[in-house]
C-alpha positions in Angstrom: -21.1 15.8 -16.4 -23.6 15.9 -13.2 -21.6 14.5 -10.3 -23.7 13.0 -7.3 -22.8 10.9 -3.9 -23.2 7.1 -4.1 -23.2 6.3 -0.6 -26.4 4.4 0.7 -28.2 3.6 3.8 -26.2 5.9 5.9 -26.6 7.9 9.0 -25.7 11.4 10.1 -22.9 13.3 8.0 -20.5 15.8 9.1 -17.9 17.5 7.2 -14.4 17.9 8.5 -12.0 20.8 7.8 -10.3 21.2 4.3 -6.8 19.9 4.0 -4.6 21.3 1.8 -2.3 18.3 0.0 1.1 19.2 -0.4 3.4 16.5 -2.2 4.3 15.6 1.0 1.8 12.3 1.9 -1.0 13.3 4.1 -3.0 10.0 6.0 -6.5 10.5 6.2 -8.2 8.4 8.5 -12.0 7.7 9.2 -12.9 9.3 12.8 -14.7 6.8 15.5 -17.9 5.7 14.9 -18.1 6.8 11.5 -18.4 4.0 8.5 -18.0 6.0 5.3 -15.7 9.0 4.2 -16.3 10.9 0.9 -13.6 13.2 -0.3 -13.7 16.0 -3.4 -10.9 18.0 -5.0 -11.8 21.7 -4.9 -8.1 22.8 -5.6 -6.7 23.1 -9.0 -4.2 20.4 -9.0 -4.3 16.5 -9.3 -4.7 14.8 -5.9 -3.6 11.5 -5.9 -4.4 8.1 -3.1 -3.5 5.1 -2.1 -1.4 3.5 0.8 1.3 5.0 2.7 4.5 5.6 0.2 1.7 6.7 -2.6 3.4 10.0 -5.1 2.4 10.9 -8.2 3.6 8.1 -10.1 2.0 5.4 -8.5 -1.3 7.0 -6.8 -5.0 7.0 -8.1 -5.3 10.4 -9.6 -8.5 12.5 -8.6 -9.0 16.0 -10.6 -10.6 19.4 -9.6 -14.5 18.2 -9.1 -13.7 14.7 -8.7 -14.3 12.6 -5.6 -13.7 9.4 -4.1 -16.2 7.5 -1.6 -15.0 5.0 0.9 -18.0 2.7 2.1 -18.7 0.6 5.0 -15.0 1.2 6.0 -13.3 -1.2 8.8 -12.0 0.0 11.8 -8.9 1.8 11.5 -9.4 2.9 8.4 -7.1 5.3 6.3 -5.4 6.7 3.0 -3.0 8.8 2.2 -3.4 11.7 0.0 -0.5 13.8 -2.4 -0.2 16.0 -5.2 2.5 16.4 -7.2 6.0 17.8 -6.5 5.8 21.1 -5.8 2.0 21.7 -6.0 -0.5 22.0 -3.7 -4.5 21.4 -3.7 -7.6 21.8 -1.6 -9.5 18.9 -0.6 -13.3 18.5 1.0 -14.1 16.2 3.4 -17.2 14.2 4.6 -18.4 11.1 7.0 -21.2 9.1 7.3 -22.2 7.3 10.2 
């Protein structure tokens, strides 16, 4: 399967730091001045997202390779991000002005 970005009519991008996802919830918020956010898993376990008391059960699951792009994001912007209990995984992170 090829896997490509579909985020359109954007400006600069810059890549955060990895964050390792523990199945503790970790927020993820869009930094100021910045409009889209595109994450991949590069770990080996299931990531999951969605709002603030998201686990494994109930999150949006995202595999090793997979990503999820945020676009044209509101102010204030965020989602949180966990794996399941007792596993950790690696995820990369990008924004778009």
């Amino acid at each position: 399967m090829e896997l490509f970005s579909a985020v359109r009519k954007i400006g600069k991008a810059d890549h955060r730091d990895a964050l390792t996802i523990s199945d503790t919830a970790t927020e993820l918020t869009l930094s100021t001045g910045k409009k889209s956010i595109e994450i991949r898993v590069t770990g080996n376990n299931t990531v999951y997202y969605g709002g603030k008391n998201v686990n494994s059960s109930n999150g949006i699951p995202l595999r090793r390779r997979e990503m999820k792009i945020w676009n044209n994001c509101q102010k204030g912007f965020s989602v949180y991000l966990v794996c399941e209990s007792g596993k950790t995984s690696e995820v990369r992170v990008v924004e778009y002005a």
